[in-house]
PDB file of N, CA, C and O in Angstrom:
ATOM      1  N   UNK A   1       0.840  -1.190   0.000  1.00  0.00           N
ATOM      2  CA  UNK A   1       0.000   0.000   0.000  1.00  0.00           C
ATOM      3  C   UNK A   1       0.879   1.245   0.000  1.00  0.00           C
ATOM      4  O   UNK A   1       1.966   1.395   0.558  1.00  0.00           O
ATOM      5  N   UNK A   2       0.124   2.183  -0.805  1.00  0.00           N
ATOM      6  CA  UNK A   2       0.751   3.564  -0.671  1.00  0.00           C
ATOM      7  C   UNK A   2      -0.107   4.650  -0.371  1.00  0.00           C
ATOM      8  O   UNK A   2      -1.286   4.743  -0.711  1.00  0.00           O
ATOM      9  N   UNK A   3       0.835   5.813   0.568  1.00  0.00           N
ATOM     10  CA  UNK A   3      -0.219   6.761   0.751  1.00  0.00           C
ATOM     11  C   UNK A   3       0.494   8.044   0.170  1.00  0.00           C
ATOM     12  O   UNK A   3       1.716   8.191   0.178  1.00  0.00           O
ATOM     13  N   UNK A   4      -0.563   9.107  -0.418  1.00  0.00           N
ATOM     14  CA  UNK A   4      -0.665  10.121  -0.712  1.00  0.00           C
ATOM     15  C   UNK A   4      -1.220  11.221  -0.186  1.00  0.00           C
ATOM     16  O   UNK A   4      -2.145  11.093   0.617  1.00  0.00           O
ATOM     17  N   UNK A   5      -0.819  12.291  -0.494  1.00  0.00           N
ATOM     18  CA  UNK A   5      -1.786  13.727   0.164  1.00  0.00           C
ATOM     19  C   UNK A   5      -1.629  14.785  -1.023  1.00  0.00           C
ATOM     20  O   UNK A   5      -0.644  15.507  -1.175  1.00  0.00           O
ATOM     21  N   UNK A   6      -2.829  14.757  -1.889  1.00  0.00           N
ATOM     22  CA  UNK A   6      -3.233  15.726  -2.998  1.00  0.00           C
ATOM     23  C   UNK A   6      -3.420  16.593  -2.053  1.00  0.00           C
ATOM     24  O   UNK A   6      -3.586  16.380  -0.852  1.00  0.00           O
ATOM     25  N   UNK A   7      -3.366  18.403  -3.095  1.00  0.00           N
ATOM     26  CA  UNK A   7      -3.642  19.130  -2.733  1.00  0.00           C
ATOM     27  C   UNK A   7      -4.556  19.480  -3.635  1.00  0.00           C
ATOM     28  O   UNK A   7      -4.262  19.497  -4.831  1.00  0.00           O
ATOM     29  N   UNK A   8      -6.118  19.895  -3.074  1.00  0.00           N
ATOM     30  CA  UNK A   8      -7.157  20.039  -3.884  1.00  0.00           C
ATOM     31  C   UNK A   8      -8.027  21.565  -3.706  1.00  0.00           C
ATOM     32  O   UNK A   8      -8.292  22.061  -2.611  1.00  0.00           O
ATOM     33  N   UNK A   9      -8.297  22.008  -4.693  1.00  0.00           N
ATOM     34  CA  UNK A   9      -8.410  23.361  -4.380  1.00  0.00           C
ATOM     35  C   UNK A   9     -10.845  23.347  -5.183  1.00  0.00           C
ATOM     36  O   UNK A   9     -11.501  22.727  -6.020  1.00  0.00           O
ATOM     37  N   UNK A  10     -11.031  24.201  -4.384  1.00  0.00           N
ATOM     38  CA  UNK A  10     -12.538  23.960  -4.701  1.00  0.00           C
ATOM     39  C   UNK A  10     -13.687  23.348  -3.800  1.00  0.00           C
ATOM     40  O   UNK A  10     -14.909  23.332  -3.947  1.00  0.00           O
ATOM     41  N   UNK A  11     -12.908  22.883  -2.880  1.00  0.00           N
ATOM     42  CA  UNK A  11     -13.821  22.369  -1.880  1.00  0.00           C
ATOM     43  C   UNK A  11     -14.151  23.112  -0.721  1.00  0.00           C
ATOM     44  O   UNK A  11     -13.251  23.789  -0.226  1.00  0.00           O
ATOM     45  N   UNK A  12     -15.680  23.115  -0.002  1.00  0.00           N
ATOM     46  CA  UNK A  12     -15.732  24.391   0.633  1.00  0.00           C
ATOM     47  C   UNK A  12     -16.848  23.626   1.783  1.00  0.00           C
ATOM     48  O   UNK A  12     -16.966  24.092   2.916  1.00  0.00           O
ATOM     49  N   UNK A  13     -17.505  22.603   1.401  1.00  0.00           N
ATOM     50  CA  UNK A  13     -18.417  22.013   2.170  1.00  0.00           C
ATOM     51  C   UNK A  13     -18.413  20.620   2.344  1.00  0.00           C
ATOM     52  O   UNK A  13     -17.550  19.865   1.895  1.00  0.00           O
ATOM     53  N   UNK A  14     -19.756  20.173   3.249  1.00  0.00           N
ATOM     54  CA  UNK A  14     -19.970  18.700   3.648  1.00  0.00           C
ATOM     55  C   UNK A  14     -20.422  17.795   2.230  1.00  0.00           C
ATOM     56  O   UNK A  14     -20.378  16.567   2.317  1.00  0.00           O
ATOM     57  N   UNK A  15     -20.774  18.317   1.168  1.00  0.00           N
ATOM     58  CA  UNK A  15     -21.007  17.344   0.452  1.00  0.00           C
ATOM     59  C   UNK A  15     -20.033  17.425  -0.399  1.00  0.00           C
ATOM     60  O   UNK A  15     -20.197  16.574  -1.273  1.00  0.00           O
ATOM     61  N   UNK A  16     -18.793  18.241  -0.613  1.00  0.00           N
ATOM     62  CA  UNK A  16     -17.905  18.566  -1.400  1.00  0.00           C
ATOM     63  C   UNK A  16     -16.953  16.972  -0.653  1.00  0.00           C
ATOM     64  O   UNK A  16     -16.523  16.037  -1.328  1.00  0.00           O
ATOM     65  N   UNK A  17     -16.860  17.110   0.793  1.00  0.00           N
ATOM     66  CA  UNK A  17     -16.215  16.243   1.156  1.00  0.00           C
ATOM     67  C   UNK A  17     -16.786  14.804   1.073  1.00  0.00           C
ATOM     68  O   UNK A  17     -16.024  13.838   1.101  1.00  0.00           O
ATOM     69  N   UNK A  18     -17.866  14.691   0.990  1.00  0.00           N
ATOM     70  CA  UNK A  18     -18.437  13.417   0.946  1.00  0.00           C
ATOM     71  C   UNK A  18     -18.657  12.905  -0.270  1.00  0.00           C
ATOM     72  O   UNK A  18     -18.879  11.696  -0.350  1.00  0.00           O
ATOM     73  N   UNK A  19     -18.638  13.773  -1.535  1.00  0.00           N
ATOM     74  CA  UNK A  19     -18.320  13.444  -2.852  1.00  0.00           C
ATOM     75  C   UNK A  19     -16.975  12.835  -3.000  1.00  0.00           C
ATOM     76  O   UNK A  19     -16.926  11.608  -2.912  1.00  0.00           O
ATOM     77  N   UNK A  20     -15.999  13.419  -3.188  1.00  0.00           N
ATOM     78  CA  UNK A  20     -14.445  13.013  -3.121  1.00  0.00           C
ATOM     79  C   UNK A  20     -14.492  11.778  -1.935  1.00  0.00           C
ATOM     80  O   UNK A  20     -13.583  10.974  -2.143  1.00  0.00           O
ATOM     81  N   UNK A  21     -15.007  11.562  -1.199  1.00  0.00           N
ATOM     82  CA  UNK A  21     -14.709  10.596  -0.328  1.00  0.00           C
ATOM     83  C   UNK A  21     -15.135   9.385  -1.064  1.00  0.00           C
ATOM     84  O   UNK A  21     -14.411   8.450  -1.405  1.00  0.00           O
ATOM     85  N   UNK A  22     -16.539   9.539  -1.285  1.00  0.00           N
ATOM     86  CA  UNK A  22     -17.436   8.514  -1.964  1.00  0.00           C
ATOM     87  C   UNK A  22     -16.833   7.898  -3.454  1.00  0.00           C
ATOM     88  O   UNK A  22     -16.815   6.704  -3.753  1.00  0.00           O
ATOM     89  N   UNK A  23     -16.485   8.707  -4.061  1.00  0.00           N
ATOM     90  CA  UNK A  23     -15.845   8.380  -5.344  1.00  0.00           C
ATOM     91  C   UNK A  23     -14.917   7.414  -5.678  1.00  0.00           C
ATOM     92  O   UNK A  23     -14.900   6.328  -6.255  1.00  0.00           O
ATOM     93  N   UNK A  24     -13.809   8.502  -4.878  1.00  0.00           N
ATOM     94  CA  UNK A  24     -12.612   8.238  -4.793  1.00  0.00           C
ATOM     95  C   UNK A  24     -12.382   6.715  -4.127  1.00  0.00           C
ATOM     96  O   UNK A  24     -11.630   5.867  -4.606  1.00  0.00           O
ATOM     97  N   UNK A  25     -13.015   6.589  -3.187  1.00  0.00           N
ATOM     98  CA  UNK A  25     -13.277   5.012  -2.250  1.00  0.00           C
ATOM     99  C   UNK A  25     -13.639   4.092  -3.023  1.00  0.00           C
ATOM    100  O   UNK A  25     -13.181   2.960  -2.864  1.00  0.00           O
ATOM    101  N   UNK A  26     -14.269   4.289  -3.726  1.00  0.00           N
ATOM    102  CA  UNK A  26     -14.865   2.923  -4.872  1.00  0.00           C
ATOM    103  C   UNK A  26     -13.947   2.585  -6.045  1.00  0.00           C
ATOM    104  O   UNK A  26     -14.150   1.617  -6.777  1.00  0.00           O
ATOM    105  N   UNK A  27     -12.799   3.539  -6.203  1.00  0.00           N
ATOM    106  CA  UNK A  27     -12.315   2.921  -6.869  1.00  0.00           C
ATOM    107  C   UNK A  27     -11.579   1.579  -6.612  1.00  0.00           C
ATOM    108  O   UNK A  27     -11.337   1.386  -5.421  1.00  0.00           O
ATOM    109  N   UNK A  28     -11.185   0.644  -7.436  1.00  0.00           N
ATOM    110  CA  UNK A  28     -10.717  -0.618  -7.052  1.00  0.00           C
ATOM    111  C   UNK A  28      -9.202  -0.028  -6.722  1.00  0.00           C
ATOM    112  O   UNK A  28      -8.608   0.896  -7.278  1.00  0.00           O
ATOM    113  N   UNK A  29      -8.697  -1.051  -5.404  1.00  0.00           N
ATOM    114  CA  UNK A  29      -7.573  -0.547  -4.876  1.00  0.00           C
ATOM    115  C   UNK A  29      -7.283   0.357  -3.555  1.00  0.00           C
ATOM    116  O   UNK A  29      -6.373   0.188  -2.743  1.00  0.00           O
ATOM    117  N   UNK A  30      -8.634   1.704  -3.545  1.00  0.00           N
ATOM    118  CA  UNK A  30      -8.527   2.479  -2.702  1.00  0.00           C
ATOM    119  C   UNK A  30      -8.746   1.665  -1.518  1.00  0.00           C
ATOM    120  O   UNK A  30      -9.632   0.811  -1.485  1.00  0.00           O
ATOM    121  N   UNK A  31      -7.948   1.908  -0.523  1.00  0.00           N
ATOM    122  CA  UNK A  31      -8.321   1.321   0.851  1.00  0.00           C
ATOM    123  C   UNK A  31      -9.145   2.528   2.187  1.00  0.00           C
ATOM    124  O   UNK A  31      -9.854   2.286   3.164  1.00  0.00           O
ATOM    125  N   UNK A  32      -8.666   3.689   1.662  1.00  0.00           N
ATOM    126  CA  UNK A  32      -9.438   4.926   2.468  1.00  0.00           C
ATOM    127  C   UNK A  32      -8.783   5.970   1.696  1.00  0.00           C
ATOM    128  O   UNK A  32      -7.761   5.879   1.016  1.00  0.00           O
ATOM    129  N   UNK A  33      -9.548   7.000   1.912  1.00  0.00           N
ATOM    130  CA  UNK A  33     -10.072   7.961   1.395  1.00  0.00           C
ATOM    131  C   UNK A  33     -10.336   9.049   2.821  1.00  0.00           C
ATOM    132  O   UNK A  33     -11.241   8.796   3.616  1.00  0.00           O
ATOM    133  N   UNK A  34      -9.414  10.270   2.999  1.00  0.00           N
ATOM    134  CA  UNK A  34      -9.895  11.302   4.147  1.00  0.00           C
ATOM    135  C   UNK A  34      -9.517  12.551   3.412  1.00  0.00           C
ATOM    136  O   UNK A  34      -8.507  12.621   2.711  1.00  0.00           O
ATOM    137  N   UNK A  35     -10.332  13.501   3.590  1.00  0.00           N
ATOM    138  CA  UNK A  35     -10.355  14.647   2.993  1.00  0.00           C
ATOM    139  C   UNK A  35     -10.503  15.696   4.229  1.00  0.00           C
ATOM    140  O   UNK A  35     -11.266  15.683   5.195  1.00  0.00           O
ATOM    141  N   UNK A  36      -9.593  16.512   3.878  1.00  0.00           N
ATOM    142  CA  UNK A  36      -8.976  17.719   5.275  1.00  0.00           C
ATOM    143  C   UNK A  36      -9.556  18.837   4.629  1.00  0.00           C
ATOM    144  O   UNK A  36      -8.933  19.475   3.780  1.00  0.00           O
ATOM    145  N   UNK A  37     -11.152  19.217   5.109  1.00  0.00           N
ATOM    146  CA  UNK A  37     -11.598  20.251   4.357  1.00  0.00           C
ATOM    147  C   UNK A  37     -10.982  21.581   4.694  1.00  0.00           C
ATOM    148  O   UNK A  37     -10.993  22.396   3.771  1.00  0.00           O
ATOM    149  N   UNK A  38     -10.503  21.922   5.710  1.00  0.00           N
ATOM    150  CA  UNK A  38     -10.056  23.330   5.816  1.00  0.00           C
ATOM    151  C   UNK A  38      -8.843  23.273   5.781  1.00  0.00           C
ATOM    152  O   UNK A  38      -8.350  24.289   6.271  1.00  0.00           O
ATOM    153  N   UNK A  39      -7.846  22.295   5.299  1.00  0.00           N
ATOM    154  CA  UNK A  39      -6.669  22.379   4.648  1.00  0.00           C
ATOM    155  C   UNK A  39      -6.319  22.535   2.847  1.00  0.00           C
ATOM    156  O   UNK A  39      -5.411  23.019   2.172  1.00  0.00           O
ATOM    157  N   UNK A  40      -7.875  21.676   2.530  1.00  0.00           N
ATOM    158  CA  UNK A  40      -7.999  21.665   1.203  1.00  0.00           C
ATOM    159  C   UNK A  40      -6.755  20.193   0.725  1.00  0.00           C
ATOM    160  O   UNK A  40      -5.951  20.131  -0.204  1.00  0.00           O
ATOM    161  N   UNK A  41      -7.038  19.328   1.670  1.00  0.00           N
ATOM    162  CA  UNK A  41      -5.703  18.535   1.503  1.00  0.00           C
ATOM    163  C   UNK A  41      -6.518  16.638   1.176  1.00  0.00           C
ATOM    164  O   UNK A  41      -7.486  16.370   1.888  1.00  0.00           O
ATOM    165  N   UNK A  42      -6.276  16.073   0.647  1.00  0.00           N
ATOM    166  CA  UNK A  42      -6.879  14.471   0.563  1.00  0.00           C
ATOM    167  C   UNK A  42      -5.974  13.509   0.191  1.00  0.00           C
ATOM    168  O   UNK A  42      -5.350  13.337  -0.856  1.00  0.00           O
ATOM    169  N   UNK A  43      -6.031  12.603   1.765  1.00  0.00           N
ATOM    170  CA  UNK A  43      -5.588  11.534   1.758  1.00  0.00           C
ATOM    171  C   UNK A  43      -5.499  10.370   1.501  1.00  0.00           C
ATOM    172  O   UNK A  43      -6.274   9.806   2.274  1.00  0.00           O
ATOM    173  N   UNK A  44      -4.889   9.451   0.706  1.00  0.00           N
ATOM    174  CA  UNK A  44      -5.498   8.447   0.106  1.00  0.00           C
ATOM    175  C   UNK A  44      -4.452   7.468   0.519  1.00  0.00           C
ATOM    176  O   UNK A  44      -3.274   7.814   0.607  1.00  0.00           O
ATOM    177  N   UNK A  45      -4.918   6.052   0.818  1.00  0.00           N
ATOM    178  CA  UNK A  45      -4.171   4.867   0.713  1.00  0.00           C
ATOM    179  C   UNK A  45      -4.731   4.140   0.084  1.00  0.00           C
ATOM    180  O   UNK A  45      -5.949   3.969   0.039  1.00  0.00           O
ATOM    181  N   UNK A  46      -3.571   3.392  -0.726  1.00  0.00           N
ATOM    182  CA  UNK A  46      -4.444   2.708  -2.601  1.00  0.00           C
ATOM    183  C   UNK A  46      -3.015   1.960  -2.841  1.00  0.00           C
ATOM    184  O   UNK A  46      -1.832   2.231  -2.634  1.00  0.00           O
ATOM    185  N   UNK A  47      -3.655   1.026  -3.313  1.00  0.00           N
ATOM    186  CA  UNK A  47      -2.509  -0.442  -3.940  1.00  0.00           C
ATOM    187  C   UNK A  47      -2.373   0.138  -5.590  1.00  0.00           C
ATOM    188  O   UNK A  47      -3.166   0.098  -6.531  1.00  0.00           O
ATOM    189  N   UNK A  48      -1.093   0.642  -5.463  1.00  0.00           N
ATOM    190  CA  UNK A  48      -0.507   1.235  -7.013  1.00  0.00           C
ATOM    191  C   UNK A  48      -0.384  -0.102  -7.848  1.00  0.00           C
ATOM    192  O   UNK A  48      -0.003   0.217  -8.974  1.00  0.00           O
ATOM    193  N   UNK A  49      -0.501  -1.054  -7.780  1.00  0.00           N
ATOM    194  CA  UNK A  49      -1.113  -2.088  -8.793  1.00  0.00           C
ATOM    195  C   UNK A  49      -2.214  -2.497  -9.087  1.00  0.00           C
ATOM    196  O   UNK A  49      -2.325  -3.395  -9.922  1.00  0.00           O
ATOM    197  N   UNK A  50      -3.527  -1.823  -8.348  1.00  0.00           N
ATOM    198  CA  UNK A  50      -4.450  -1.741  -8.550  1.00  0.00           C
ATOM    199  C   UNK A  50      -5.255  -0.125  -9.312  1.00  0.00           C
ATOM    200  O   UNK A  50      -6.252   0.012 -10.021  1.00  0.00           O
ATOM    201  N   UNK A  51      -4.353   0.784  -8.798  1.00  0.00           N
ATOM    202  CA  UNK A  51      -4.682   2.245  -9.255  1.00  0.00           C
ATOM    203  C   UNK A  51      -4.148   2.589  -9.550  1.00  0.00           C
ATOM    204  O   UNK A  51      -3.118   1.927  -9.428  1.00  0.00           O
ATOM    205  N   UNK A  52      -3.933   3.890 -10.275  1.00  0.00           N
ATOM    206  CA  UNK A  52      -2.745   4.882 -10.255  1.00  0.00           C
ATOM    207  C   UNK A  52      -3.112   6.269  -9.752  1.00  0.00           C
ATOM    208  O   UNK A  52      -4.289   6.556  -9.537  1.00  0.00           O
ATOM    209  N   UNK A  53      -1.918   7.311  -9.523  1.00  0.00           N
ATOM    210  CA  UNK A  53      -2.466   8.239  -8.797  1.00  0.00           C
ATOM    211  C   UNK A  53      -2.975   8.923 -10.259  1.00  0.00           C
ATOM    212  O   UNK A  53      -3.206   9.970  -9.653  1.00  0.00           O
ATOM    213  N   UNK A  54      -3.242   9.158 -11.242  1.00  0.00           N
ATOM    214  CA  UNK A  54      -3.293   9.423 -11.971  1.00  0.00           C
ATOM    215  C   UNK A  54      -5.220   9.463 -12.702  1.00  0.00           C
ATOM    216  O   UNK A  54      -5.919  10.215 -13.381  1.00  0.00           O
ATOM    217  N   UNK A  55      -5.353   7.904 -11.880  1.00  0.00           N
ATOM    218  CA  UNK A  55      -7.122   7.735 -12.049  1.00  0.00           C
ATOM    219  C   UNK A  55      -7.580   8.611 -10.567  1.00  0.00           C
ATOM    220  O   UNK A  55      -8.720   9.074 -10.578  1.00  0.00           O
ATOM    221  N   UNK A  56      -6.993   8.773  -9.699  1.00  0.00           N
ATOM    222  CA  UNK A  56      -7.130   9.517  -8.527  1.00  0.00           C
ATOM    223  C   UNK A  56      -7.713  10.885  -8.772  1.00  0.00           C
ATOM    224  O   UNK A  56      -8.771  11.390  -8.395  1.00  0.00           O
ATOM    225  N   UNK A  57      -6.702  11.351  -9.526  1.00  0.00           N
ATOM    226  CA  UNK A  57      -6.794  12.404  -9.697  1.00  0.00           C
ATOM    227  C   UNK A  57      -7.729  12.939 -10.495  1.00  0.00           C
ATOM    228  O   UNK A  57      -8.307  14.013 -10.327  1.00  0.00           O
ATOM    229  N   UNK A  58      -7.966  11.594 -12.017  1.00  0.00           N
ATOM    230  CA  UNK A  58      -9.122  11.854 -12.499  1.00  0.00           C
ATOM    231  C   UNK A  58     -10.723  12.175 -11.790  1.00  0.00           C
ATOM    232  O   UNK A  58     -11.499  13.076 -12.106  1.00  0.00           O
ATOM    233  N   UNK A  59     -10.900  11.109 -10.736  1.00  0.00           N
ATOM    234  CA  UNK A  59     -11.738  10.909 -10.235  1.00  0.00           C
ATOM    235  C   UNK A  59     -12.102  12.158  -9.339  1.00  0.00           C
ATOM    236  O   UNK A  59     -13.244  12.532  -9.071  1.00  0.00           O
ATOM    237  N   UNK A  60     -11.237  12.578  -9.039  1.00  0.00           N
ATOM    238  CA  UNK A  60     -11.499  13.994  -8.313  1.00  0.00           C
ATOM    239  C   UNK A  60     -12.090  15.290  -8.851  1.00  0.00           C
ATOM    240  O   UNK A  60     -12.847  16.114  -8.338  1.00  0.00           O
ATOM    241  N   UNK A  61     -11.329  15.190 -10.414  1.00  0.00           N
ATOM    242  CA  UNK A  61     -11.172  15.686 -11.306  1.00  0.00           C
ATOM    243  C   UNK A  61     -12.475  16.021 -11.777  1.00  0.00           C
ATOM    244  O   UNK A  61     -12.805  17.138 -12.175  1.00  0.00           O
ATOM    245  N   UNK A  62     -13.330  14.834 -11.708  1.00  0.00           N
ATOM    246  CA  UNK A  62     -14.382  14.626 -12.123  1.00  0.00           C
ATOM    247  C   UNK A  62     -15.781  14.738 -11.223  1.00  0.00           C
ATOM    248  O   UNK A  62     -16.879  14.394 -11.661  1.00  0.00           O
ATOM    249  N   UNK A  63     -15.606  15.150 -10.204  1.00  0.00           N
ATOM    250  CA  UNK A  63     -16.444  16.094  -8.921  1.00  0.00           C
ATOM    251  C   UNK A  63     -16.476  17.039  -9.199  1.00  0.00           C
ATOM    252  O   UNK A  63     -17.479  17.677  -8.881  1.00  0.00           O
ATOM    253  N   UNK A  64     -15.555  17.610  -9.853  1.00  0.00           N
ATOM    254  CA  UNK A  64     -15.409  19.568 -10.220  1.00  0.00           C
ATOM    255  C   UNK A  64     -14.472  19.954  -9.282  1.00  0.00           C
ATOM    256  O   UNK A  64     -14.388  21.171  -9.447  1.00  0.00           O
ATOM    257  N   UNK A  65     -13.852  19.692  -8.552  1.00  0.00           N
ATOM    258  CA  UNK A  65     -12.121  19.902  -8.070  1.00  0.00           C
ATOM    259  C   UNK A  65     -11.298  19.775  -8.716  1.00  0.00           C
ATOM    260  O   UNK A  65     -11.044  18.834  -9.467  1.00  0.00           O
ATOM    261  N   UNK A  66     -10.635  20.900  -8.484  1.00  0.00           N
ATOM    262  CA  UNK A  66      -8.971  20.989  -8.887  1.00  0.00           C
ATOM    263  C   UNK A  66      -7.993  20.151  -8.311  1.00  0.00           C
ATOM    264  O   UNK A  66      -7.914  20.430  -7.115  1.00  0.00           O
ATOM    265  N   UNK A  67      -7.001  19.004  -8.709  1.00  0.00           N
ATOM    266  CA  UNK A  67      -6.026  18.807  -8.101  1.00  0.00           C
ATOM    267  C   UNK A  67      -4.891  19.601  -8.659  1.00  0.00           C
ATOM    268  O   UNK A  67      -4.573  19.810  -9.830  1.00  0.00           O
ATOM    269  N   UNK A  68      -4.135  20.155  -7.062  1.00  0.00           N
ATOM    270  CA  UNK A  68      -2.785  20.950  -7.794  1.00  0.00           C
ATOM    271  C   UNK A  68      -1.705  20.873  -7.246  1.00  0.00           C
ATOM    272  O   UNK A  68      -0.722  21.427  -7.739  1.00  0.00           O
TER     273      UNK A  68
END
């Protein structure tokens, strides 16, 4: 397992965080998913042979957040 900490810019509320949580968690691989709303920061632990940070990022991507 590996962990990461994106920095995500756009998020401002409870469903902002529970989107990215929800998403991001289902992908195959993710093992958790925590999102630091008043840091603007999301944590992920995910089996890089199952994911890449790259679909991560898509997936975030794809809530309407910025990863930067």
């Amino acid at each position: 397992m590996e962990n990461i900490t994106l920095n995500v810019k756009g998020m401002s509320c409870g469903h902002c965080v529970n989107a990215v949580e929800t998403n991001v968690g289902e992908l195959a691989g993710v093992k958790e998913v925590k999102v630091h709303l008043s840091e603007g920061k999301v944590d992920v632990e995910f089996d890089p042979s199952l994911v890449s940070v790259d679909q991560i990022k898509e997936t975030i991507d794809d809530q309407g957040y910025d990863v930067v």
